[in-house]
N, C-alpha and C positions, 0 to 999 in steps of 0.2 A: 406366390410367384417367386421363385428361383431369385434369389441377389437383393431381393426389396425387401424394406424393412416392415416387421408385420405392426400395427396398426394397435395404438392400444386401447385397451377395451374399454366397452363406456361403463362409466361410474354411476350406479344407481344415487340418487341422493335421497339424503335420509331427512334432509332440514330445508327450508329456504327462511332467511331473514331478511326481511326489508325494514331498513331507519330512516327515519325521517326527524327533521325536527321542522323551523319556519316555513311556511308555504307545504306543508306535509300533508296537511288534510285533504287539498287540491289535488297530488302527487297521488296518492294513496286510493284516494276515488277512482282516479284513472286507470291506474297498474290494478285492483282488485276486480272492477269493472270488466276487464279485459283477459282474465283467468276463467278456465273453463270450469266448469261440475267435477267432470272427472281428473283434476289434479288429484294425481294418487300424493303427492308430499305436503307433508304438514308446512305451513307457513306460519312465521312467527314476526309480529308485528312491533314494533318498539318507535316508537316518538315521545319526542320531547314536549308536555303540556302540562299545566296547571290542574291538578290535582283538584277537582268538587265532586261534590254529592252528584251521583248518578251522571257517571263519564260515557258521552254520546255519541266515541266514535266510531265503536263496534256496531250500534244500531245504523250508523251513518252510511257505513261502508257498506253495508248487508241491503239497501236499497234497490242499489243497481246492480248485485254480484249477481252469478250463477253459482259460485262456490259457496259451502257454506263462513260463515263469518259468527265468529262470537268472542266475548270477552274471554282472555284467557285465565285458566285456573289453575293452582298445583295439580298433579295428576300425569296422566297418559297425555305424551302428546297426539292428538289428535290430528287426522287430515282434515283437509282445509285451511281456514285463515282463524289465525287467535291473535285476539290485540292486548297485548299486555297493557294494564291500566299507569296513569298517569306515576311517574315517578317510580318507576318500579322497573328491573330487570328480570335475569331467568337466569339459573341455571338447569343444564339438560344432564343426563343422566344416558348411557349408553346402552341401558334396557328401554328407551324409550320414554322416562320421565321428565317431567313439567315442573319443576320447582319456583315458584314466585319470591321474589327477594326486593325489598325496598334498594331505591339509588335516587342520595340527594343527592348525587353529582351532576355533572354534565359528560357523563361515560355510560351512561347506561348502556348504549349501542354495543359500545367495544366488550362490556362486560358479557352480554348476550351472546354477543359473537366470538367471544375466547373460550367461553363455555361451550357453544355448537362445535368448533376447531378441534377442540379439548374430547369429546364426546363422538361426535360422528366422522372425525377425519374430512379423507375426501368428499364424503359426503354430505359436505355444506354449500348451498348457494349463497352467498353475501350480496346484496344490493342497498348501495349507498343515497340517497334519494336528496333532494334540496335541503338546507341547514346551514345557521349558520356555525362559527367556531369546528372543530375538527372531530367530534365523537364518530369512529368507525372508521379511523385509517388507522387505530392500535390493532382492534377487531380485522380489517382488512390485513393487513401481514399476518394476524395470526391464523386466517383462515387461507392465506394461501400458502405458510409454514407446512400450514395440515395437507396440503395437500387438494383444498378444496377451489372454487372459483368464487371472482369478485367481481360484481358488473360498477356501473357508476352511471348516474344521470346523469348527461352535457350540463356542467354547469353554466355554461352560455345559457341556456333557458328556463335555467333554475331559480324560483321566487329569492332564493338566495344561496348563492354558490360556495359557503366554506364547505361546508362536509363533503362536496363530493369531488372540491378540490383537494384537499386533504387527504383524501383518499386517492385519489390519480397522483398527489405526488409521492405517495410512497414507493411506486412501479410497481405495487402488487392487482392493479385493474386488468381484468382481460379485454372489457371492452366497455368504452364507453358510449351510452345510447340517449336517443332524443326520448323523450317522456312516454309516446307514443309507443315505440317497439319495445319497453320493458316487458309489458306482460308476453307479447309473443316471444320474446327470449326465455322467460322463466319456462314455460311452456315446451321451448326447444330443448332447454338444456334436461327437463324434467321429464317431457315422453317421449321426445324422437332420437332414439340413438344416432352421435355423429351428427344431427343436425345443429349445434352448436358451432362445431367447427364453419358450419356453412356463412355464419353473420358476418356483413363486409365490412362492417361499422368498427373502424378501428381505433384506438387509444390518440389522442391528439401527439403530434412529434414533441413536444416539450415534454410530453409528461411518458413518453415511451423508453422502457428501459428492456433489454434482453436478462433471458429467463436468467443467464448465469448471474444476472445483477440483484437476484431477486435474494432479500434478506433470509441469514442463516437461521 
């Protein structure tokens, strides 16, 4: 159209992460539950838990999914859902690879998600899920630095609301959601061109800042 500005164009994504730490298993069920078969993007899974023989949240999830779900390995990232095991991060590789990497920290999040930033640019989905302490608002500025998008669980209804406060107060959230519409969001922003822009579910006023306010 003559004088209007042209529309820019939608971003294939090459990643989706979801963190989780306290009240995560609960969160995690829900949001994987809710993903279809045909997610063409790989998702990459990162929660905070205690480390034992034969970690049972990848068979947990894989219950009630349609998508596939498995422990994640070094290698090809794979579509569907991969849960990286207890205590351990990832770095991605921009041919597509899976590198597994220990983290005693409580950063494992941000580390995963500086690595996806770092790697696939715009094309990272970040989603910040219940936790407590702040792992994934470093990860969240860096993924919106790149160029990619950050959603956030309402921490209103969150088992526990640091992480995905922390991440809302950096100003790098696009939107934050009740527990419920996570998965249909990943879904919007992954196979319906523009239907992303459609979500009315806005960032709360305290924690909304304008784009030019968004870290260098």
């Amino acid at each position: 159209m003559a004088g209007g500005t042209a529309a820019a164009p939608w971003q294939p994504f090459g990643v989706v992460v979801l963190a989780a730490s306290t009240g995560g298993v609960h969160a995690l069920r829900s949001v994987v539950a809710g993903l279809p078969a045909s997610l063409p993007v790989p998702v990459l899974i990162v929660q905070h838990r205690s480390s034992q023989p034969g970690d049972l949240l990848a068979p947990l999830l894989a219950r009630n999914a349609s998508v596939p779900v498995r422990a994640a390995a070094s290698g090809a990232l794979l579509p569907g859902v991969s849960v990286l095991p207890p205590a351990t991060t990832a770095a991605l590789t921009p041919a597509g690879g899976l590198y597994l990497r220990p983290c005693t920290s409580l950063e494992c999040a941000d580390r995963l998600m500086t690595s996806a930033a770092e790697t696939h640019g715009p094309g990272v989905l970040a989603i910040v899920l219940t936790g407590r302490l702040s792992d994934g608002a470093a990860g969240a500025r860096a993924v919106r630095r790149a160029g990619g998008r950050v959603l956030a669980q309402d921490p209103d209804e969150a088992a526990a609301p640091g992480m995905p406060t922390a991440a809302l107060a950096t100003g790098c959230v696009e939107h934050v959601l009740p527990l419920r519409l996570i998965a249909p969001a990943i879904t919007a922003y992954t196979m319906a061109p523009g239907a992303a822009e459609l979500l009315t579910v806005p960032v709360p006023p305290w924690a909304r800042l304008s784009r030019d306010t968004l870290p260098a």
